[in-house]
Phi, psi and omega in degrees: 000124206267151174232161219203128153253178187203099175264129236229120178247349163286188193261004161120302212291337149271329195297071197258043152255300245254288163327314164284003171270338173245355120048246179267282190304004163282299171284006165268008179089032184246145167261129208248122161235136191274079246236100150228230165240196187223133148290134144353282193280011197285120184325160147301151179260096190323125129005105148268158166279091148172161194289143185233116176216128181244126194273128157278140164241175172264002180239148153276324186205185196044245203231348148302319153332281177299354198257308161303304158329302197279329195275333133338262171303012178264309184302318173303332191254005163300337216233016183259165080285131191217151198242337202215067186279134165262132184239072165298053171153171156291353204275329167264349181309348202254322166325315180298294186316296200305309178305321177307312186296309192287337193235355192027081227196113222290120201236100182251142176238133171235149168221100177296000192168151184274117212294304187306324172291024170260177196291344191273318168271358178299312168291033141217105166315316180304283173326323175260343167281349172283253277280311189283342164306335202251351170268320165287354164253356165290313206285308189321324181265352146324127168273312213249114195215163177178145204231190217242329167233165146324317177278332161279000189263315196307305211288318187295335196257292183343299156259043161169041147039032171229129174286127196232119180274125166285131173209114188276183209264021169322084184310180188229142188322159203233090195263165203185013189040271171228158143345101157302158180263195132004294200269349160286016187255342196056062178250164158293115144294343149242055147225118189339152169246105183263158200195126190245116169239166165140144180282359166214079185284078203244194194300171181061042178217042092118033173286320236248315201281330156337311172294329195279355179285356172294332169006279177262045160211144164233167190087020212217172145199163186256109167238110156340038198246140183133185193235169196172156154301346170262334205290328172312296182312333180278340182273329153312307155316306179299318185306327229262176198274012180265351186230035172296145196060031155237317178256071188283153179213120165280147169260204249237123183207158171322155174312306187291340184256009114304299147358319180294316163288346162295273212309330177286336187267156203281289206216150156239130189255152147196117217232033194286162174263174191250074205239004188191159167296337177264009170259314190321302118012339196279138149245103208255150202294339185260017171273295173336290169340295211295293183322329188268350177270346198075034206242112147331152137183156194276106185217154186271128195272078162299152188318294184271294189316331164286293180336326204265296204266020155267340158323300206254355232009093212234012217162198159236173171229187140250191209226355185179174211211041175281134160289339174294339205245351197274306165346305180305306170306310164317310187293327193254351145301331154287338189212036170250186226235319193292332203325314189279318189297311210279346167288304173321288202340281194341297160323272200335298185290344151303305217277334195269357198227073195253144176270000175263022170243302205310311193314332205290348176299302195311307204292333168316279172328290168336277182310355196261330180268340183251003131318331187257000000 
């Protein structure tokens, strides 16, 4: 049975782009091990059909992290043999890349964003000129590449002329057995739910004006759930007395127990700003969420996410990152006659938007690579 590793720079345990990429290469006849690390705060790791090894490091996070990080995985995988590497982001390609080359041995680069434009590096110039040298002698010599949209392949195959195959952020059915309901959730029942999810609620993604926008809406609450660079700050927000019993925040929890609380909820927000090309550019894992639970939603008309949802009506958009107009939107969405269209919608943009038609790009791939 030919193997395949498959590298990671999160702790495993939410990340289901990266689980469902192994997956598929498990039905395609691959034996699979998965490399990323473990936190401090990291959930337990369920049992997989598949190998699993999460590196503790002594750093979490700045260049002492990424430095550890790359010199680790760089040892593992000297000490692995694979006919097959997956490289998820750049923080992992230059360990992968080199080992494709020294074993000559088949290399797919997934780029979950375009890494370099997120907001944590435009304040640091140094930092994002080390990422894009290592991304502009790297990305060109790829054969087999692949992103998350049309619009990050479009913006990668412009600049540096390598064809990026799209396999979007498409969740895969979700077994639960049944619904919990409201009150085994410790939810309210008599009130709307509105729901901000994501592994990454961090600045410019429009959370903060979301809390404030509770402001102006009753009968409602806002619930959190996920990790981020803000959640201190939202929890500080949430605290204040105006807006207690309106604003709850959850952490960072399994797929399937998320899910429950996705099915429960009113709107689903995604509300990131067009403050950079990987946000302008973003289709986030939880608009997917939101569609396959039946959740309306209110979203900021980023490029491919208004595409999706002037398609299907599945929702709204906003027109701006006001808490008064985010309110607004929230209030007529809660009390409009499309509510019920745009909940059917929903049904529809599940069925046409499925991961076993997503997955045949991988399957594609696979077979292209094992023909050659």
């Amino acid at each position: 049975m030919p193997k395949a590793i498959v590298s990671v720079i999160n702790d495993l345990v939410t990340d289901q782009r990266v689980h469902k990429t192994c997956m598929v290469l498990r039905e395609q006849g691959f034996e699979i091990t998965l490399v990323g690390r473990v936190l401090k705060n990291s959930l337990p790791l369920d049992k997989r059909p598949y190998q699993t090894h999460r590196m503790k490091l002594w750093f979490e996070k700045g260049v002492a992290f990424y430095a550890e990080f790359t010199i680790r995985l760089f040892f593992f995988l000297r000490k692995k043999k694979a006919s097959l590497l997956v490289a998820n982001d750049l923080d992992t390609l230059l360990p992968n890349y080199y080992f494709s080359k020294r074993r000559k041995c088949a290399l797919v680069y997934d780029s979950h964003e375009i890494f370099c434009e997120v907001p944590e590096l435009q304040q640091t110039p140094l930092k994002k000129k080390i990422w894009e040298s290592l991304e502009k002698t790297i990305v060109p010599k790829l054969t087999y590449c692949i992103t998350v949209n049309q619009s990050i392949a479009n913006w990668f195959t412009q600049k540096y002329k390598t064809s990026f195959k799209v396999v979007r952020n498409i969740p895969d059915k979700i077994s639960v057995g049944r619904i919990k309901t409201r009150t085994e959730l410790n939810l309210p029942t008599d009130k709307r739910i509105i729901l901000l999810q994501g592994a990454g609620i961090n600045v410019q993604r429009g959370a903060e004006e979301a809390v404030d926008a509770m402001h102006y809406i009753d009968n409602a609450i806002l619930l959190i759930i996920g990790g981020g660079d803000v959640i201190c700050l939202l929890e500080k927000m949430a605290a204040e007395e105006s807006l207690k019993g309106k604003v709850f925040l959850l952490p960072k929890m399994k797929p399937e127990e998320l899910y429950q609380y996705t099915c429960n909820a009113d709107i689903g927000l995604s509300l990131d700003k067009a403050t950079n090309i990987n946000y302008q550019y973003s289709l986030p894992n939880k608009l997917f969420d939101y569609i396959y639970a039946g959740v309306p939603v209110l979203a900021s008309p980023l490029k491919e996410i208004k595409s999706f949802i002037d398609r299907y009506k599945v929702g709204i958009c906003i027109e701006e990152h006001d808490a008064k107009h985010i309110a607004g939107k929230i209030n007529y969405m809660l009390t409009s006659a499309d509510y019920a269209v745009w909940k059917a919608n929903t049904k529809i943009a599940a069925q046409e938007n499925s991961w076993e038609k997503e997955k045949q790009v991988w399957i594609d791939l696979i077979k292209e690579i094992k023909d050659k």
